[in-house]
C-alpha positions in Angstrom: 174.7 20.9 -110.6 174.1 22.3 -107.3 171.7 21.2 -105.0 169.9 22.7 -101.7 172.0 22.7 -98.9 175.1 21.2 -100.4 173.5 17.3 -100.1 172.5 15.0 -102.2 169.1 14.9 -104.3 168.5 11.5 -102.6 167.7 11.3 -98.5 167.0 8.2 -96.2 164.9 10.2 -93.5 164.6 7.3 -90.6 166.6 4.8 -93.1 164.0 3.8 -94.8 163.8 4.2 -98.6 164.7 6.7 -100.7 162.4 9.8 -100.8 163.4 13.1 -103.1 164.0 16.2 -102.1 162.9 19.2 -104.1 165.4 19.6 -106.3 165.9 22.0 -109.4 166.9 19.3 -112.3 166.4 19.6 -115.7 163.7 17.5 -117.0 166.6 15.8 -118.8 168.5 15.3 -115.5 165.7 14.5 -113.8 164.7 11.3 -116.6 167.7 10.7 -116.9 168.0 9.6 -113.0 164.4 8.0 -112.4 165.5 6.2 -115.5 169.1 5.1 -113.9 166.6 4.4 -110.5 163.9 2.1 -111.8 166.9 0.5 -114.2 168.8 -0.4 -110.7 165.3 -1.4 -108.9 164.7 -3.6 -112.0 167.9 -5.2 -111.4 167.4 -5.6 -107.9 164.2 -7.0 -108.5 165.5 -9.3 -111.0 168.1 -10.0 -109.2 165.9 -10.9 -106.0 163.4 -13.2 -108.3 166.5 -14.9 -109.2 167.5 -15.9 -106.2 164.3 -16.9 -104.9 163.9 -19.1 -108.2 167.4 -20.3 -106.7 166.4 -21.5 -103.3 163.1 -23.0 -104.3 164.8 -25.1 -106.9 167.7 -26.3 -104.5 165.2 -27.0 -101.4 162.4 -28.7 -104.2 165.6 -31.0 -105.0 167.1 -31.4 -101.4 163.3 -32.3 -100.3 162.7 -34.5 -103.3 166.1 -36.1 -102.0 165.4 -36.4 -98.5 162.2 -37.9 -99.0 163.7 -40.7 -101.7 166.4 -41.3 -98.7 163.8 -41.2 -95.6 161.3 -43.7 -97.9 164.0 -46.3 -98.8 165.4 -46.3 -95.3 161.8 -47.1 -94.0 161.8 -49.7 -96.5 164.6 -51.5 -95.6 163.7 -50.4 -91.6 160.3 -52.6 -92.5 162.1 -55.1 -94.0 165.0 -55.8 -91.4 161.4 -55.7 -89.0 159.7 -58.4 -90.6 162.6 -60.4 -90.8 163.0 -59.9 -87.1 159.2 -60.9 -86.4 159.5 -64.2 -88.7 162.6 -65.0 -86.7 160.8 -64.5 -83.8 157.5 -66.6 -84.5 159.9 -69.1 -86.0 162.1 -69.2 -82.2 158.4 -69.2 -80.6 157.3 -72.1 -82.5 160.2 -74.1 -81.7 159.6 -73.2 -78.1 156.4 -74.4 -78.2 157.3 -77.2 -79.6 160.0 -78.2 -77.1 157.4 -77.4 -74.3 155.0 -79.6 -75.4 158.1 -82.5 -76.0 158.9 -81.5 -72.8 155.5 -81.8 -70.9 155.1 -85.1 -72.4 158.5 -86.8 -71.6 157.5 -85.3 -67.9 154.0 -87.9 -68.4 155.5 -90.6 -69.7 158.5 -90.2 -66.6 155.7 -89.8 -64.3 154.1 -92.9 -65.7 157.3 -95.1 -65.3 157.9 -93.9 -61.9 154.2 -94.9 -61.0 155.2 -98.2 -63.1 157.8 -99.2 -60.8 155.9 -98.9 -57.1 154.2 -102.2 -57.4 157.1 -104.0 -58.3 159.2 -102.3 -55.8 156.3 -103.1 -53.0 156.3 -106.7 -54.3 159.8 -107.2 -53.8 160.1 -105.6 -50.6 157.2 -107.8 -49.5 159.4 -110.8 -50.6 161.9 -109.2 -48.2 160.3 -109.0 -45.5 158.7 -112.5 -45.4 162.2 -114.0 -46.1 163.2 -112.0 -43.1 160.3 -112.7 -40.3 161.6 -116.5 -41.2 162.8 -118.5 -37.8 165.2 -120.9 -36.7 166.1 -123.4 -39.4 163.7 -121.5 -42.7 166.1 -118.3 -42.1 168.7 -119.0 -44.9 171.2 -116.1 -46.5 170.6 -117.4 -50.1 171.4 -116.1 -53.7 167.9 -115.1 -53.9 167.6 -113.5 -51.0 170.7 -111.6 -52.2 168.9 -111.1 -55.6 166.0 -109.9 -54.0 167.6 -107.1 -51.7 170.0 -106.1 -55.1 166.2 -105.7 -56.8 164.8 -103.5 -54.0 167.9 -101.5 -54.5 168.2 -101.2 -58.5 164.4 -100.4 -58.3 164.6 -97.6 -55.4 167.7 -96.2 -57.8 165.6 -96.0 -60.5 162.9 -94.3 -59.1 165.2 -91.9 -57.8 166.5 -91.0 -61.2 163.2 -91.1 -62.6 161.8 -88.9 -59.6 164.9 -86.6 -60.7 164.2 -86.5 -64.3 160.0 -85.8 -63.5 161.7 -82.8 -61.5 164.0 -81.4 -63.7 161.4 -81.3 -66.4 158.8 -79.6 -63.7 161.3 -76.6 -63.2 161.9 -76.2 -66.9 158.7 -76.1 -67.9 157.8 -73.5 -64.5 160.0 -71.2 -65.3 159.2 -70.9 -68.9 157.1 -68.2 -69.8 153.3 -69.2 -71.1 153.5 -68.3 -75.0 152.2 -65.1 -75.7 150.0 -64.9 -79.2 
C-alpha cells in the first residue's frame, strides 16, 4: 500500500486532530481503518468516562469524609465552648458573691470602727480630767493606769479596724464591675 508522497494516510496539520488525506484505499482498507479509528476513540472515550466516574466517586467520598470530620470537630469545638462559658458564669458568680461578702464585711468594719469613737472620746475625757487635777487630787493610780491602757487598746483597735475597712476598699476598687 503506497500512499502520496511516501507519508502516512493520517496528518496532524497544526497538532490538532487527525484529518485524512486523500488516499487511494480499498473500500475494504479503508472500513477496515475507520473501523480500527472509532474502535480506539471508543476506548478512549470509555476509557475517559471511566476515569471521570473515578474521580467523582473518590472526591463524593473524600467530601462526604471531610464534612463527617469538620461537623464532629465543630461538635466537640461547641462542646469544649459551652463548657468553657458554664465555667465561666460559674467563676463570675462566685466573684459576685465574694464582692458582695466583701462590701458587707467593709459596712459592718466601718460600723465597728464608728462603734468605738465614743468610747474612745469617753475615756480620753476621763484622762484628761484626771490630768487637769492639782496639788493633793493628782494621784498615779491603777485606774488612772487602766484608763491610759483603755485609750491605748481602743486607738489599736481602731487602727486595725481602719486597716481592715482599707484593705477591703482597694479589693473591692480594683475589681472589675461584673459584666452581664
Amino acid at each position: 500500500m503506497s500512499f502520496r508522497g511516501g507519508s502516512s494516510p493520517w496528518r496532524r496539520p497544526g497538532g490538532r486532530g487527525l484529518h485524512r488525506t486523500h488516499l487511494d484505499l480499498s473500500p475494504e482498507s479503508n472500513n477496515q481503518l475507520l473501523s480500527a479509528t472509532a474502535e480506539h476513540e471508543r476506548h478512549v472515550s470509555h476509557r475517559v468516562r471511566q476515569e471521570g466516574r473515578s474521580l467523582r466517586n473518590e472526591t463524593t467520598i473524600k467530601t462526604s469524609w471531610d464534612e463527617s470530620d469538620t461537623r464532629r470537630r465543630l461538635g466537640d469545638r461547641i462542646w469544649d465552648l459551652a463548657r468553657c462559658r458554664d465555667s465561666l458564669e460559674s467563676c463570675a458568680l462566685e466573684v459576685d458573691q465574694e464582692m458582695d461578702a466583701l462590701t458587707l464585711s467593709k459596712e459592718e468594719l466601718e460600723q465597728a470602727l464608728a462603734a468605738t469613737a465614743v468610747p474612745l472620746q469617753v475615756a480620753q475625757e476621763c484622762v484628761g480630767l484626771r490630768q487637769g487635777r492639782r496639788g493633793l487630787e493628782l494621784v498615779s493610780d491603777p485606774v488612772e493606769a487602766e484608763l491610759n491602757q483603755e485609750v491605748r487598746l481602743i486607738e489599736d483597735v481602731q487602727r486595725e479596724l481602719q486597716q481592715h475597712v482599707d484593705h477591703a476598699f482597694e479589693q473591692l476598687w480594683y475589681m472589675p464591675p461584673p459584666v452581664r
